[in-house]
C-alpha positions as CSV (number, residue, x, y, z in Angstrom):
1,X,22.7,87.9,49.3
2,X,26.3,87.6,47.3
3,X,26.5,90.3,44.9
4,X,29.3,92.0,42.7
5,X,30.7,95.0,44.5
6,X,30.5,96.8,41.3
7,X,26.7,96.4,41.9
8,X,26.4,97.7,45.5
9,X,25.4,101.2,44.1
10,X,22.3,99.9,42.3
11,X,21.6,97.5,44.6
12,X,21.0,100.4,47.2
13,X,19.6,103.0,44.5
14,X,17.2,100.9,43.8
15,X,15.7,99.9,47.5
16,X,16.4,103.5,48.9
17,X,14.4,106.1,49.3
18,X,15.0,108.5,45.8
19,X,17.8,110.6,46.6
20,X,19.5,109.3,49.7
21,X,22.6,110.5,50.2
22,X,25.8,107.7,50.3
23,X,28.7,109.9,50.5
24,X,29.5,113.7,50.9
25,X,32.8,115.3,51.4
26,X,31.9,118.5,52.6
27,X,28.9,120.2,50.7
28,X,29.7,117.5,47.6
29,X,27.1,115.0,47.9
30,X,26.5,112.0,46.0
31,X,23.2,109.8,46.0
32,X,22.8,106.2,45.3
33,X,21.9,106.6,42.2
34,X,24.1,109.3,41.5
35,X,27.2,106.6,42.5
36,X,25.7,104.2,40.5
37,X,24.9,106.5,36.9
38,X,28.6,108.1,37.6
39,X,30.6,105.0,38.2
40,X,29.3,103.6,35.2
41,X,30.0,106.3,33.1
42,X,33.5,106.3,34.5
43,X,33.7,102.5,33.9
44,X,33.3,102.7,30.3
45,X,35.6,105.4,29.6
46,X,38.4,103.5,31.7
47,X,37.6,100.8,29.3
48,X,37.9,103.0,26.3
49,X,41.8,103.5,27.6
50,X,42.1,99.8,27.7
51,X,40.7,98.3,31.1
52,X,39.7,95.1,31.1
53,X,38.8,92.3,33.6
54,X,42.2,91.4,35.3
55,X,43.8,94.6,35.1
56,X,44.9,97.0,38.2
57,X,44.3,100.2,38.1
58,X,46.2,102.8,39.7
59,X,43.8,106.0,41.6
60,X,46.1,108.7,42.1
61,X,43.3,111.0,44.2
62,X,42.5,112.9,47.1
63,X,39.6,112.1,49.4
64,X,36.4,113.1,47.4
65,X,33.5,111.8,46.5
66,X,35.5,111.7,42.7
67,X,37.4,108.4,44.5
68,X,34.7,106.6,45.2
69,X,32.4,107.0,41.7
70,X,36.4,105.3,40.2
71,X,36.7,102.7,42.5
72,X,33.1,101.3,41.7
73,X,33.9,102.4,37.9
74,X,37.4,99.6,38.1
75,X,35.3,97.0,39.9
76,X,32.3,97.1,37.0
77,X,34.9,96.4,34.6
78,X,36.0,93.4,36.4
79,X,39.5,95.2,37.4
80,X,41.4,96.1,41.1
81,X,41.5,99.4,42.1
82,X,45.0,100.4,43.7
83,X,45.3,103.5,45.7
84,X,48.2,105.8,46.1
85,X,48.8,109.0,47.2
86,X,48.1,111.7,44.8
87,X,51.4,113.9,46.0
88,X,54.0,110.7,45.7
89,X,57.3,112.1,44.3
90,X,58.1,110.4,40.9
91,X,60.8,108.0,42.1
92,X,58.4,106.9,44.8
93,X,55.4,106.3,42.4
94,X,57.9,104.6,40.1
95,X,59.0,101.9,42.3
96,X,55.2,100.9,42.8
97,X,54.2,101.4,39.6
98,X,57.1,99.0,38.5
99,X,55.6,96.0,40.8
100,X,52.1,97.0,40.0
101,X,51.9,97.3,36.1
102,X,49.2,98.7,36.4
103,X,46.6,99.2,33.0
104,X,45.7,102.7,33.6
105,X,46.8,105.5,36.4
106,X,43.9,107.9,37.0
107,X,44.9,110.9,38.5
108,X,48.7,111.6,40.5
109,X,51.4,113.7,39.5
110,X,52.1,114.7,35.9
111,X,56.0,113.8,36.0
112,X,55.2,110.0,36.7
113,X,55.5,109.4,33.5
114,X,53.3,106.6,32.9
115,X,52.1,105.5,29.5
116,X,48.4,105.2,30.4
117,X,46.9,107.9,32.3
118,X,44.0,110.0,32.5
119,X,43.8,113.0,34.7
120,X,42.3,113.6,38.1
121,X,39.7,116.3,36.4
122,X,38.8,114.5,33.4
123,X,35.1,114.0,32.8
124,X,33.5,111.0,30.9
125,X,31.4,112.8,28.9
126,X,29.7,111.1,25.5
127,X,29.9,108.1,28.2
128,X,26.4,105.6,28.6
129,X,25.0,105.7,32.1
130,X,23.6,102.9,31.7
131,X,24.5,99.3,33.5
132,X,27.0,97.4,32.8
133,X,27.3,93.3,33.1
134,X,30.1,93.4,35.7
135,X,32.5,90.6,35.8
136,X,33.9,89.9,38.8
137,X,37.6,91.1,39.8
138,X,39.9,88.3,41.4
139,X,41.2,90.5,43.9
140,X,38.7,93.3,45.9
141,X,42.1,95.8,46.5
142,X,45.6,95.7,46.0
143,X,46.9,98.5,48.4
144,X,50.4,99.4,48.7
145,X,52.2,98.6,52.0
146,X,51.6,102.1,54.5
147,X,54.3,102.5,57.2
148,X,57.3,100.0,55.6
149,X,60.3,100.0,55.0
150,X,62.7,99.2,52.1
151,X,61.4,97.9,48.9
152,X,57.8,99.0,48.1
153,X,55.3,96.4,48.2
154,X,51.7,95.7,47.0
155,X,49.4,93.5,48.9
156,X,47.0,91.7,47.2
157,X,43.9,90.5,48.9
158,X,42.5,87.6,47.7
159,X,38.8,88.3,48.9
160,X,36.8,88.7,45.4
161,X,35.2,91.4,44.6
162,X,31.8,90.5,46.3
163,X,29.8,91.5,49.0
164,X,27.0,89.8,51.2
165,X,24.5,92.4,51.8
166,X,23.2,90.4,54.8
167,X,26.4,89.6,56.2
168,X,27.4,91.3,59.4
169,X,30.1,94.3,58.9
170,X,33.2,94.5,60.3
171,X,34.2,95.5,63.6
172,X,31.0,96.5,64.9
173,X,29.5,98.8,62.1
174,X,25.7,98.6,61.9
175,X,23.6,98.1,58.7
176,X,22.6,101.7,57.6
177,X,25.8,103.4,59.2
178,X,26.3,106.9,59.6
179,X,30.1,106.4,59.2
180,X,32.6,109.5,59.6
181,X,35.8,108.7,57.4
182,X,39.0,111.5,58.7
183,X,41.9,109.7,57.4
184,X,43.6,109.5,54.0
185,X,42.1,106.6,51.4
186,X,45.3,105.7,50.2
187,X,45.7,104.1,53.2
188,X,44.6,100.5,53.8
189,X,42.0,101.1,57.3
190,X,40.5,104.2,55.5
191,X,40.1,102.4,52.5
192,X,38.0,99.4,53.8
193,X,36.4,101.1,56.2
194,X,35.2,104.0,54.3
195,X,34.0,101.2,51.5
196,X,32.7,98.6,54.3
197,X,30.2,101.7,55.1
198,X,28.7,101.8,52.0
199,X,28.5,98.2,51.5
200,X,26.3,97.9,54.5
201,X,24.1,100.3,52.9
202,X,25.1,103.2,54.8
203,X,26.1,107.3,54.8
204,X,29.9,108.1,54.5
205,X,31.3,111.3,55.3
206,X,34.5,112.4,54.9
207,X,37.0,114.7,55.4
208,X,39.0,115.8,52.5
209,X,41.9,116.9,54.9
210,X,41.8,116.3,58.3
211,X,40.7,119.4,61.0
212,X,40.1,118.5,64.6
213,X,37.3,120.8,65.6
214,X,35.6,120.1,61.9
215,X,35.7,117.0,62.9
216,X,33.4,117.1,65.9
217,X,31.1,119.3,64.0
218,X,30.8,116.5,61.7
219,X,29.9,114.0,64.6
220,X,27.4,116.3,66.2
221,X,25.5,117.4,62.7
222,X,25.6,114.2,60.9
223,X,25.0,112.3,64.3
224,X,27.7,109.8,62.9
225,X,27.9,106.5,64.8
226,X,31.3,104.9,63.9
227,X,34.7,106.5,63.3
228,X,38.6,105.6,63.2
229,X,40.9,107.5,64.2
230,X,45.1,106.8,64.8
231,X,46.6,108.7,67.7
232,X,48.2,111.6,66.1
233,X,44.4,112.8,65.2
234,X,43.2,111.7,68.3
235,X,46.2,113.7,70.0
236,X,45.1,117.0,67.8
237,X,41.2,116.8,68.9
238,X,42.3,116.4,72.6
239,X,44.8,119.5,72.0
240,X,41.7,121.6,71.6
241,X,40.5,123.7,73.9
242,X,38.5,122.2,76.6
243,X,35.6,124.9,75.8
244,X,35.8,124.0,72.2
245,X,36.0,120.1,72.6
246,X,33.0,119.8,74.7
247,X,30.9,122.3,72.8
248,X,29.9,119.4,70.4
249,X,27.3,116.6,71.2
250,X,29.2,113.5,70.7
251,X,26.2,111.5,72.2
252,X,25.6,109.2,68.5
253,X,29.2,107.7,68.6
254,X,28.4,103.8,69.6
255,X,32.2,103.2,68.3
256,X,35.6,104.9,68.2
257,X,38.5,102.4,66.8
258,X,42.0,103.8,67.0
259,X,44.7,101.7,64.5
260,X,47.8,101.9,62.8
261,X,50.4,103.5,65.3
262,X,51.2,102.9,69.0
263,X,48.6,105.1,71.8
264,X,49.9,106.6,74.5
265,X,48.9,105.3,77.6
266,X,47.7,109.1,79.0
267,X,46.0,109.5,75.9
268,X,44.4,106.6,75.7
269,X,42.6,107.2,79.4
270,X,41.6,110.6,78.6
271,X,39.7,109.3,75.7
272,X,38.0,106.5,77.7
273,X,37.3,109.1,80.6
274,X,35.8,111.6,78.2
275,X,33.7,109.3,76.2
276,X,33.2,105.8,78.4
277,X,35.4,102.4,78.0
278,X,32.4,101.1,75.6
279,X,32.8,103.3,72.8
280,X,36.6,103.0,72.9
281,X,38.5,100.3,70.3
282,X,41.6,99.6,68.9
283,X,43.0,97.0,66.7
284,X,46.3,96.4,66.1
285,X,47.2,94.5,62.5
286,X,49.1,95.7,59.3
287,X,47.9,96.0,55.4
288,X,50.4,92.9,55.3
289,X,47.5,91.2,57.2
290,X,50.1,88.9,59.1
291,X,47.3,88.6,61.9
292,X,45.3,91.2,64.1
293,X,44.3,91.6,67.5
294,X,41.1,93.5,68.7
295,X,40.3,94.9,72.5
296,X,37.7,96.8,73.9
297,X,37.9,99.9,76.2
298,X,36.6,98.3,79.0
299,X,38.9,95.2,78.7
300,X,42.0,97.6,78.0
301,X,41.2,98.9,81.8
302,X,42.6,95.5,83.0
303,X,45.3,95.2,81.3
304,X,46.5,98.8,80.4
305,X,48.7,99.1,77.3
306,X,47.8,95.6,75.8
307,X,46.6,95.0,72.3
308,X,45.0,91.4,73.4
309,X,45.0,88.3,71.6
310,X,45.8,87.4,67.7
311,X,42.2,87.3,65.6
312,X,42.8,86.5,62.0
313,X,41.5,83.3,61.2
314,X,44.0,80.9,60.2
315,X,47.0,82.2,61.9
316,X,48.3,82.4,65.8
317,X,50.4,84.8,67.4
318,X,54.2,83.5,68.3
319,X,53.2,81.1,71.1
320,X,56.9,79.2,71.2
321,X,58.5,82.9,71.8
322,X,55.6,83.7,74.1
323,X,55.9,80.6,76.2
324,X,59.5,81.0,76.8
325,X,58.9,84.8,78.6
326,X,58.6,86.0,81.9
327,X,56.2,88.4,82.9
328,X,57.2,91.7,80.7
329,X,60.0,90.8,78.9
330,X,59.8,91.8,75.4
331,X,60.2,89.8,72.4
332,X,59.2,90.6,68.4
333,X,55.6,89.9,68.1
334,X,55.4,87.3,64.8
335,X,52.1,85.7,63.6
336,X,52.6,82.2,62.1
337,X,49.9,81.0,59.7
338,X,48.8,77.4,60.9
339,X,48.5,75.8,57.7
340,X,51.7,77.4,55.6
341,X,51.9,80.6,53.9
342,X,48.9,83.0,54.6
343,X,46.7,81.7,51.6
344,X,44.8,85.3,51.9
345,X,47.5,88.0,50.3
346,X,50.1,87.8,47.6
347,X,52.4,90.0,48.3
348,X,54.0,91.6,45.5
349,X,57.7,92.7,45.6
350,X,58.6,90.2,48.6
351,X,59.1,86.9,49.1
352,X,56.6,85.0,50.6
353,X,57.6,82.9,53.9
354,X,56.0,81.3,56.8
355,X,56.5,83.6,59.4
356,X,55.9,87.5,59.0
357,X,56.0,90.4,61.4
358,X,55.5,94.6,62.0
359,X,58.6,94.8,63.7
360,X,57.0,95.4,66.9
361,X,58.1,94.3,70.3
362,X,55.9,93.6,72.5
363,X,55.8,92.1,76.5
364,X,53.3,89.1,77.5
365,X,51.4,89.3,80.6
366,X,50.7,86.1,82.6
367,X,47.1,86.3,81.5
368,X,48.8,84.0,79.0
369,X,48.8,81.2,81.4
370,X,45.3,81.7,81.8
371,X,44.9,81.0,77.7
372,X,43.5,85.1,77.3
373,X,46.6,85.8,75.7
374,X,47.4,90.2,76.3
375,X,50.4,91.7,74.3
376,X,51.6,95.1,75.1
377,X,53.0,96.9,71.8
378,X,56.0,99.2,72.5
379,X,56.6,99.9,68.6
């Protein structure tokens, strides 16, 4: 069933058990109907600072369960929640904040001078719990661009702000997930992911700042089932002692993606050793959302280093470059959108164009001949 993200906390409160837990950052909890009475709360004192439907709206915050009760709070009022980095120094935030305009900037530094803001530790009180008739936002996020380069940017996805509760999740999380969330949400893969959890009805925990061996005591005592990671964090678990690292029963993980960064090869097979091929994924894309390639452990085996084939509906990787290639030579890996200009993403603060690429290089094994296209990413 389609419904309004803004009413994915009711939705849930209201067919869960009283009191089920949907997020907790360490012993913070929130339940379903605790997201829900909060966010809405929240919604209608954004309003009373001028949100409305159309507006962004800037969350300056650290991971807490504080982000999440805001995020629902700008979707009930029809609005698109941006996230930045709470600690951005004030030219940084001021050269996103120029592209953005945002209506409202809740939370971040005190010297970023923006006309609207409210606090990180303000509290809606005097504020109805009650529901609100949510419109719906035309854009679900608008998250800056992580990892860049140059002129800031803001991407603008131009999936609504709805949610099919019976539609599958992405990349393999189940309905009902126990969902472990170590990385920072002003990043785009934390962001979705950590959301994409509770729209499939499921428990997110997360880590306010990341700790390795915290994070396997998370896994073991909240038997989570799905987790991404990027290789520095994966690098600091395995930099544990051996003792420590295999004190913890890791036995509920079904899936372990790794994204955003280049893997080391060593690292990479000490992962798959220690936990089995299956539960090992990566994906390789950008917040631009040029195009993204998925591969399994088990198929990475065969073609060690490779991020596989492009994915995103509507686009192919750079065939005419790829085509021209012997075995391991190394070109810039460029996604072309088949139909034009990628009709999913604005991209504020650029100019759009047909062709758009991460700046990787990457080398084509002859697997391409054989249609199973594998690209190697050397950064």
């Amino acid at each position: 069933m389609l419904i309004p993200i803004a009413d994915v906390p009711r939705w849930y409160a209201e067919r869960k058990p009283a009191n089920t837990v949907a997020i907790h950052h360490g012993e913070d909890t929130l339940t379903w109907d605790q997201l829900e009475r909060g966010a809405n709360r929240r919604a209608r004192a954004l309003a009373a600072k001028g949100v409305k439907a159309g507006d962004f709206v800037a969350i300056g915050l650290p991971n807490s369960n504080l982000f999440f009760e805001t995020t629902f709070a700008v979707w009930k009022l029809g609005a698109t929640p941006t996230s930045l980095s709470w600690r951005l120094p004030r030219g940084e935030a001021a050269a996103v904040l120029e592209i953005l305009q945002p209506a409202l900037v809740v939370g971040g530094e005190a010297d970023w001078n923006v006309p609207n803001q409210l606090p990180a530790n303000f509290v809606p009180e005097g504020f109805s719990e009650e529901p609100l008739a949510s419109p719906v936002a035309r854009y679900w996020k608008a998250m800056t661009s992580g990892g860049s380069t140059g002129r800031p940017k803001v991407i603008l996805d131009h999936q609504p702000a709805v949610v099919d509760t019976a539609a599958e999740p992405p990349l393999g999380i189940p309905f009902g997930v126990s969902l472990l969330n170590p990385g920072p949400l002003y990043h785009n893969a934390p962001f979705i992911l950590s959301h994409s959890a509770l729209f499939a009805g499921g428990c997110l925990t997360g880590l306010v700042k990341f700790d390795a061996e915290e994070t396997l005591r998370l896994i073991e005592a909240e038997r989570i089932q799905w987790v991404n990671f990027v290789p520095t964090t994966m690098h600091r678990i395995w930099a544990l002692p051996e003792k420590v690292r295999t004190a913890y029963d890791l036995s509920s993980l079904k899936i372990v993606f790794h994204m955003a960064a280049p893997m080391p090869l060593w690292l990479k097979e000490k992962w798959i050793e220690w936990l089995g091929p299956e539960r090992i994924w990566e994906l390789y894309g950008g917040t631009e959302r040029q195009g993204s390639t998925v591969i399994s452990g088990v198929e990475w085996l065969s073609h060690r280093g490779s991020v596989r084939s492009a994915r995103l509906p509507g686009c192919a990787s750079s065939v005419k470059t790829a085509t021209r290639l012997r075995r391991g030579r190394l070109a810039r890996s460029t996604f072309f959108p088949v139909t034009g200009p990628a009709p999913h993403i604005t991209i504020l603060g650029l100019n759009p164009n047909g062709a758009r690429t991460a700046g990787n290089r990457s080398a084509i094994s002859e697997d391409w001949m054989r249609r199973a296209i594998f690209i190697s990413v050397t950064g």
